[in-house]
C-alpha positions, -999 to +999 in steps of 0.1 A: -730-088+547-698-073+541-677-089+515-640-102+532-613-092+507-581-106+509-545-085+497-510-096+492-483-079+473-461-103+454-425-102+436-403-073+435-411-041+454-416-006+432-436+030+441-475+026+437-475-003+459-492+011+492-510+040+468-531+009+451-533-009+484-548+023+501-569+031+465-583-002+469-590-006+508-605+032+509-630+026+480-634-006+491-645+005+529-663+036+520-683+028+490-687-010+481-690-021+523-660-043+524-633-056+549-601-060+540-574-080+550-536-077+544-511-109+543-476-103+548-445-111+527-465-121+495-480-157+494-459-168+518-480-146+543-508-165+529-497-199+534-485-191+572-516-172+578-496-135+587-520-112+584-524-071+587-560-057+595-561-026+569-577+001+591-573+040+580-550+043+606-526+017+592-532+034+557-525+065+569-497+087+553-491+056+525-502+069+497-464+088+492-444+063+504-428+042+487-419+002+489-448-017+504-471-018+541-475-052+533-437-065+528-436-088+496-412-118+486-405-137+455-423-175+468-447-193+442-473-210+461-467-242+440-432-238+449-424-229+483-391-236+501-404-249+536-382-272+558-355-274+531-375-290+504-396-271+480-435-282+481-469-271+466-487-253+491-517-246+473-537-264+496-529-240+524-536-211+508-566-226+496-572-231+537-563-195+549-586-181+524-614-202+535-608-195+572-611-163+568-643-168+543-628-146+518-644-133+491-621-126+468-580-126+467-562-096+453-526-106+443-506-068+436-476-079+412-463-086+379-458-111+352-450-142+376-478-131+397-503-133+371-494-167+366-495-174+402-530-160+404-545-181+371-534-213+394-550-202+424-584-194+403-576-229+392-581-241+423-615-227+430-603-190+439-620-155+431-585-141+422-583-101+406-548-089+403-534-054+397-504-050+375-465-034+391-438-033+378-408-007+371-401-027+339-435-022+326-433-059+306-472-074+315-492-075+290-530-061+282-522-029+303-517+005+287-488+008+318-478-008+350-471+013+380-439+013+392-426+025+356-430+060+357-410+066+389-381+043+376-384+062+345-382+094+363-353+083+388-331+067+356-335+095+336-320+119+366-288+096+368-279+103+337-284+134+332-262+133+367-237+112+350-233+140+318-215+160+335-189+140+349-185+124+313-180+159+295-158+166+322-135+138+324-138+134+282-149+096+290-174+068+279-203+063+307-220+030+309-251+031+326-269-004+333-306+001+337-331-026+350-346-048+322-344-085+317-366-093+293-383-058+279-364-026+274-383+000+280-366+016+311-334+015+292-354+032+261-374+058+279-350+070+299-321+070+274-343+093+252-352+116+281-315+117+292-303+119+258-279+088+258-257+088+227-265+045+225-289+028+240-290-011+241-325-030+246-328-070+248-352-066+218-326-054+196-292-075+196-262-052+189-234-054+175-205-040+195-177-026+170-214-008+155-218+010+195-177+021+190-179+031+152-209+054+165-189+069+196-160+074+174-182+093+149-187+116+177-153+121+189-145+132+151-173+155+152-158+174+182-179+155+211-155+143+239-180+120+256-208+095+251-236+081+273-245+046+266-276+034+284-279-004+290-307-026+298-295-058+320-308-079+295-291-067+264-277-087+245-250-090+215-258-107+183-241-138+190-252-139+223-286-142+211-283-164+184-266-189+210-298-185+232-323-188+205-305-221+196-309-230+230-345-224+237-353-240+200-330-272+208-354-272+246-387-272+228-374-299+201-362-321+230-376-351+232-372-364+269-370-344+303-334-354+311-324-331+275-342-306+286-326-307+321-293-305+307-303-276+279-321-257+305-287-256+331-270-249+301-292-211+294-288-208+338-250-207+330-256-185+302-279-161+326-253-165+356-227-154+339-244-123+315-246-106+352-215-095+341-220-085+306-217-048+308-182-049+326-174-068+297-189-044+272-177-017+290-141-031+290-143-035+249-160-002+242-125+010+258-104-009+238-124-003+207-127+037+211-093+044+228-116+065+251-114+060+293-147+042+298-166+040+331-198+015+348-226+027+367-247-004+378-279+021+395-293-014+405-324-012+431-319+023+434-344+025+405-372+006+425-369+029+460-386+062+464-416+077+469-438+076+436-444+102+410-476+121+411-484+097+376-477+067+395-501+076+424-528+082+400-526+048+381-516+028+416-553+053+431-570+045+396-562+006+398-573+002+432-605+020+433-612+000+400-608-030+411-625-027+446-657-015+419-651-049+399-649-068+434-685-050+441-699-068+412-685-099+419-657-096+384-632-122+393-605-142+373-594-108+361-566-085+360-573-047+363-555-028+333-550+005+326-569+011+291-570+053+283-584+069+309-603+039+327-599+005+338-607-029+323-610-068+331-586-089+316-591-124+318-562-144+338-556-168+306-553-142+289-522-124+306-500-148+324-475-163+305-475-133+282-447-103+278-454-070+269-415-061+256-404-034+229-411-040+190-386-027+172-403-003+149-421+009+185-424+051+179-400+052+212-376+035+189-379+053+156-380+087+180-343+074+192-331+065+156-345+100+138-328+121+169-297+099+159-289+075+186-273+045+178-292+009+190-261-009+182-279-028+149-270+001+128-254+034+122 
């Protein structure tokens, strides 16, 4: 009997996507004898039963294209807006997987999608996941994929953007994906050579960003590149939230935690504007014409980098080889060369984000760009 494997791609879209989808199916049909199934849109597919038979004609001419043959979307099954109210539909997922007798349920995503996947196991499921995600923040994986072709396409931009800042003698802000973990922000600054780069694991300290641009205009440099993550934030800024979460997890009813928790949204809704702000100040501060660049989901589109086809290929084919000996409960990580099981539990919930004395970040400080904690 051939084992009935279901798919789904969940959260937001990046390159590898249809690579590990193809990896997977491909492996899975030509070595392990199994069928596989897509659902569309994420778990939403799987609650409404939408489903995509993958054929090799339907994974034909995938493996360099970017985005994903399956759609995706951003629903929890525990959580799902349906009719206007938001209900737990773990029941009917646990339905469409029986009706189609699957085996097993492969859920491609990232951190919210492991912990997705850990409730569905849960609830009786054989659940593997695979991790993506240009931010490259889950945890117990050498890499997601998804990160190298950000990388790649962030570390163009600015080296785009140098030349219109020498030109113009100005101050370039460039906001880079990153709410929690700052690695695209790192990486990419140090491959573009960005004269600052800001990280949310390292609170700065603005007037440090312009004493450090205005060290460079005295040494004769007429321009700077200052490369942001979206979730950078200054030193206040971050004490205020770390009050915030520590008053939530001291409160002692759900009504104060209500009211703490809209008070962080606030916070959240209104840092969406944070680098107009900083770029705004570094203007006043240095005295030097200052410019945004917001490259926003441009960094997710694209077809993926040869690196990212080999992890998304690796991934796959590993985990159809897992699925053949019936490993479930498990995500597939990238460890060296291989792959490994790691157990559900043990991933979701967790955060894979920068430590500040991270060789990435000594790397920057030794080649003398400033984080904004220090000159």
């Amino acid at each position: 009997m051939k084992k009935q494997i279901g798919i789904l791609t969940s959260g937001g879209d990046c390159p590898g996507l249809n690579a590990a989808i193809r990896g997977l199916v491909r492996a899975g049909q030509e070595h392990f004898s199994m069928r596989c199934v897509g659902f569309r849109d994420g778990f939403r597919g799987l609650v409404q039963d939408r489903t995509l038979e993958l054929t090799p004609d339907v994974l034909s001419g995938t493996l360099t294209n970017g985005g994903t043959i399956l759609g995706t979307s951003r629903d929890k099954p525990h959580r799902m807006p349906i009719g206007g109210k938001v209900r737990d539909m773990t029941d009917a997922v646990v339905e469409t997987y029986q009706r189609h007798h699957l085996d097993a349920l492969v859920c491609l995503g990232g951190g919210g999608t492991q912990k997705n996947a850990l409730r569905l196991k849960q609830a009786g499921l054989n659940v593997v996941t695979l991790p993506k995600t240009i931010d490259n923040d889950v945890a117990f994986t050498d890499v997601t994929f998804g990160f190298d072709t950000a990388l790649n396409i962030v570390t163009e931009a600015i080296d785009r953007l140098h030349s219109t800042a020498m030109s113009h003698q100005r101050v370039i802000v460039v906001e880079v994906m990153g709410h929690r973990a700052g690695w695209l922000a790192l990486g990419a600054g140090i491959a573009g050579g960005a004269d600052v780069i800001l990280i949310p694991e390292i609170p700065y300290d603005v007037e440090i960003v312009a004493q450090a641009i205005r060290r460079r205009t005295r040494a004769g440099k007429t321009f700077s590149i200052v490369a942001v993550a979206e979730g950078a934030n200054s030193q206040s800024q971050a004490e205020a939230i770390a009050k915030l979460v520590a008053a939530k997890d001291q409160a002692k009813n759900k009504a104060e935690r209500k009211e703490i928790s809209a008070q962080l949204d606030a916070f959240h809704e209104k840092h969406v504007n944070h680098t107009v702000e900083l770029t705004s100040r570094l203007e006043e501060l240095t005295g030097l014409e200052s410019r945004l660049t917001i490259l926003g989901h441009l960094q997710r589109g694209g077809a993926p980098s040869a690196a990212d086809r080999i992890l998304a290929t690796r991934l796959g084919t590993g985990c159809a080889e897992l699925l053949s000996r019936d490993t479930h409960g498990v995500m597939v990580a990238a460890r060296s060369q291989g792959v490994e099981p790691v157990p559900l539990e043990t991933v979701a919930g967790q955060k894979n984000l920068v430590c500040p004395e991270h060789p990435w970040v000594q790397a920057a400080r030794h080649v003398g760009t400033c984080l904004g904690d220090r000159l």
